[in-house]
C-alpha angles and dihedrals in degrees: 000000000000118000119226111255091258095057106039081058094055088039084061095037095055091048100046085047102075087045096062107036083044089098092051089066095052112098124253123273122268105031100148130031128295124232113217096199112198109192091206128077124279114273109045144116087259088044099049089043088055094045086054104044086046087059087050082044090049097045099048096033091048083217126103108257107197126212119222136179113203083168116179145087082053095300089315093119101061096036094052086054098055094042089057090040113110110280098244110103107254089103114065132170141212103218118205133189089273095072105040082048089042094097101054092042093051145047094231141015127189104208135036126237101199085042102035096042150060121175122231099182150357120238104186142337108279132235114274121255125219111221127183140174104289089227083062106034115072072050095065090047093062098052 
């Protein structure tokens, strides 16, 4: 059966509508709190920075933002959790040199940096990294 111009247009009409209006419906985001998740113990320079920017967070989002340190493995542990947390915003880290360096320092990682993660901002220059030949530099270690 073949539908007259008019009403195959209001057929489409009425089911792209709800499409499009779908997101409309989802709630806000955030609309729970936010876990800052600083894979380094408590009392450092990382830790203060985190517990800083979660008070800004907390300010502008209207929403508590938690710190929490999960330190160890060389900031593998808490890495590797957020990494394996749901994909929906509500787990941030605060990545620091010891987990983008994490692959070349150990046999296996169970997370990756470049895959499992996308930065949203950058809190302060980071520390320099020397980097050698590997042929030289377990050499230069043992002097």
């Amino acid at each position: 059966m073949e539908l007259p111009r008019r009403s195959f247009l209001s057929f489409a009409a009425a089911a792209v509508v709800p499409m499009i209006s779908a997101p409309l419906w989802a709630d806000p985001f955030p609309a729970r709190p936010i876990t800052l998740v600083v894979p380094i113990a408590a009392g450092g320079a990382v830790d203060t920075a985190a517990r800083i920017i979660a008070e800004k967070l907390q300010e502008k989002l209207q929403q508590p933002v938690v710190v929490e340190n999960r330190p160890g493995a060389g900031s593998m542990i808490g890495t590797a959790f957020v990494a394996k947390a749901p994909r929906d915003g509500y787990t941030l880290l605060l990545m620091e040199p010891g987990a983008v360096l994490a692959k070349w320092m150990n046999k296996s990682v169970p997370f990756d940096v470049t895959r499992d993660f996308s930065p949203i901002a950058m809190v302060a220059t980071s520390p320099l990294a020397l980097f050698a030949h590997p042929s030289v530099a377990f050499k230069m270690l043992r002097r």
